[in-house]
matplotlib code that plots the C-alpha trace (Angstrom):
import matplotlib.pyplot as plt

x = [-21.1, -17.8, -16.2, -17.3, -16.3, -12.4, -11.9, -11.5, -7.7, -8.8, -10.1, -7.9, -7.7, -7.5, -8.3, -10.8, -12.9, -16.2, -16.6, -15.1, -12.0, -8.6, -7.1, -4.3, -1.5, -1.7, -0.2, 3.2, 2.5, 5.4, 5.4, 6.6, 9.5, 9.6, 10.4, 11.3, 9.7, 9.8, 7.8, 4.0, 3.7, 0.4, -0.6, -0.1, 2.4, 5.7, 7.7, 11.1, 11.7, 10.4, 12.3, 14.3, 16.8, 18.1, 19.0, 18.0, 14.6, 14.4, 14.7, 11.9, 9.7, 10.6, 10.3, 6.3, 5.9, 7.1, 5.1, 1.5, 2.6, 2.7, -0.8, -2.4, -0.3, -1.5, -1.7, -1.1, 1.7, 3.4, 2.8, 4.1, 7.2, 7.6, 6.8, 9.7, 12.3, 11.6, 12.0, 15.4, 16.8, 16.9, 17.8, 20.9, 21.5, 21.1, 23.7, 25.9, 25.3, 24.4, 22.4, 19.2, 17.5, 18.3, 16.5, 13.9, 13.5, 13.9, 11.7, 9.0, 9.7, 9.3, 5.8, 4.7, 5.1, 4.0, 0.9, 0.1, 0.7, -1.4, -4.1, -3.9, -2.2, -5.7, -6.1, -2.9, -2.2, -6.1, -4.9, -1.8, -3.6, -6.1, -2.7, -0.9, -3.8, -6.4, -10.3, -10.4, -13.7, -11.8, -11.6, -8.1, -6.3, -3.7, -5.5]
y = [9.7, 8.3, 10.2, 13.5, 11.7, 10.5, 12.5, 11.3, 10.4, 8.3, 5.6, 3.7, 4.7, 2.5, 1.8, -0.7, -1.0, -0.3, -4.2, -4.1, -6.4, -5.6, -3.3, -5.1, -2.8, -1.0, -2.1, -0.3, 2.1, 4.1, 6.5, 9.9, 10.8, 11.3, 15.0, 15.1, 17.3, 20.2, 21.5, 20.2, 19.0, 17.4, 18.8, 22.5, 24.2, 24.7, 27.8, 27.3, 29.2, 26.9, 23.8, 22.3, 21.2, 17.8, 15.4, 12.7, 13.9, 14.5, 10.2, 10.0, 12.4, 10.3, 7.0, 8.0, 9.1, 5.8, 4.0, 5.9, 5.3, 1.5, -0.4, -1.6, 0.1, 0.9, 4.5, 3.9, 1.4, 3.9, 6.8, 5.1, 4.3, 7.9, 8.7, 6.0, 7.7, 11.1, 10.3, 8.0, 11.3, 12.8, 9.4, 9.9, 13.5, 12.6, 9.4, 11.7, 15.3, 14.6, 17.8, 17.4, 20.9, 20.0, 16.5, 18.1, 20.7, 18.0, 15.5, 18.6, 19.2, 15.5, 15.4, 18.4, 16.9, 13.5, 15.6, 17.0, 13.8, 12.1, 14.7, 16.0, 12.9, 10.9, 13.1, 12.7, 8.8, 7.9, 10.0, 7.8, 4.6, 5.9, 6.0, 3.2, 0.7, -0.8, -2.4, -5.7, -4.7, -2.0, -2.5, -2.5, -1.2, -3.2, -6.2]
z = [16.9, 17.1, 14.8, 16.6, 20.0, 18.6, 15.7, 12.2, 13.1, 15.7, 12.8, 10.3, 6.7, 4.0, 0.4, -1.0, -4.2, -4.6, -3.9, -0.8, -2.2, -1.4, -4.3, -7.0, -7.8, -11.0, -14.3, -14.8, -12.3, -11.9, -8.6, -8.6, -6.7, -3.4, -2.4, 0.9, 3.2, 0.8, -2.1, -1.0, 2.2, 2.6, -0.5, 0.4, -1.0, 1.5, 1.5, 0.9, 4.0, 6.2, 4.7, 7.3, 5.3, 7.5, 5.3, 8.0, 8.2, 4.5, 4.6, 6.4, 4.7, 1.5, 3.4, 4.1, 0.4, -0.9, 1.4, 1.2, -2.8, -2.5, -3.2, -0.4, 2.1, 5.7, 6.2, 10.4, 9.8, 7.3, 9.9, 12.5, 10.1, 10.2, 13.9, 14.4, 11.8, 12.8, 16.7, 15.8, 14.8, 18.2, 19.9, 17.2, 18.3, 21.8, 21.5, 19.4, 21.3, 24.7, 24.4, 26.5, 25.3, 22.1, 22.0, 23.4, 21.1, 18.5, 19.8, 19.9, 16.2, 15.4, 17.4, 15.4, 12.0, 12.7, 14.5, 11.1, 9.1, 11.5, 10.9, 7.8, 5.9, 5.0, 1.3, 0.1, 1.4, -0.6, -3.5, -3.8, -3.2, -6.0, -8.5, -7.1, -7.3, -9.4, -8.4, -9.7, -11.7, -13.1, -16.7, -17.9, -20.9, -21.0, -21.9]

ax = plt.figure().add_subplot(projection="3d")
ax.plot(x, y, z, "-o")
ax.set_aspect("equal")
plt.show()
C-alpha cells in the first residue's frame, strides 16, 4: 500500500545478503570506469547528441558511478552526492556569471537529471552492489 501511496523512490535502496547481513566487499574487485554522463545512462543507451559535454557535470556523473560501485554504499547518500554536485555547478555559474536565466535554466537541468537518477537509478545502483560485493555465505574462490 505504501509503495502505491509514495512511489518506489519514496523507500531507501540498499543491498543485503540473503541473510540479511551487511555485504563484505568483493575480492579484487576492480570497478569499471566511470563514463561520465555519456554512453549508458541509467543503463539505456545515450545518443551522442544529447551529451552535454560539461566537464563539471561530467565529475559528478563519475562521482555517482564510483559511489553506486563501492560495497555497501547508500544509494540516497550517493544521490544526494549528486543532487549536491550537480546544483554547485549553477551556484558556480551564478558566483562566476551573475546570469539569473541562466542558473535557472541550469538549476532546471540539474533537477531533471537528478529526477531521473532518483527514479530510475535503483537497477543500475543493485547491479553495481551485486559486482562490488560479496554475501558472507557466499563461497569463495579465492580460498
Amino acid at each position: 500500500f505504501l509503495v502505491l501511496l509514495l512511489g518506489k523512490s519514496a523507500f531507501l535502496i540498499f543491498f543485503l545478503s540473503f541473510s540479511g547481513k551487511a555485504p563484505m566487499p568483493r575480492p579484487h574487485y576492480k570497478p569499471q570506469e566511470p563514463n561520465g554522463c555519456s554512453s549508458y545512462f541509467l543503463g539505456l543507451k545515450v545518443p551522442e547528441s544529447l551529451d552535454l559535454g560539461i566537464p563539471a557535470m561530467t565529475k559528478c556523473c563519475n562521482q555517482l558511478d564510483i559511489c553506486y560501485d563501492t560495497c555497501g554504499a547508500n544509494k540516497y547518500r550517493c544521490d544526494a552526492k549528486f543532487r549536491w554536485c550537480l546544483h554547485s555547478i549553477c551556484s558556480d555559474l551564478k558566483r562566476s556569471l551573475g546570469f539569473v536565466s541562466k542558473v535557472e535554466a541550469c538549476e532546471s537541468v540539474a533537477d531533471t537529471v537528478f529526477n531521473a537518477v532518483w527514479t530510475l537509478g535503483c537497477r543500475p545502483f543493485m547491479n553495481s552492489q551485486r559486482s562490488a560485493c560479496i554475501c558472507s555465505e557466499e563461497e569463495r574462490d579465492e580460498l
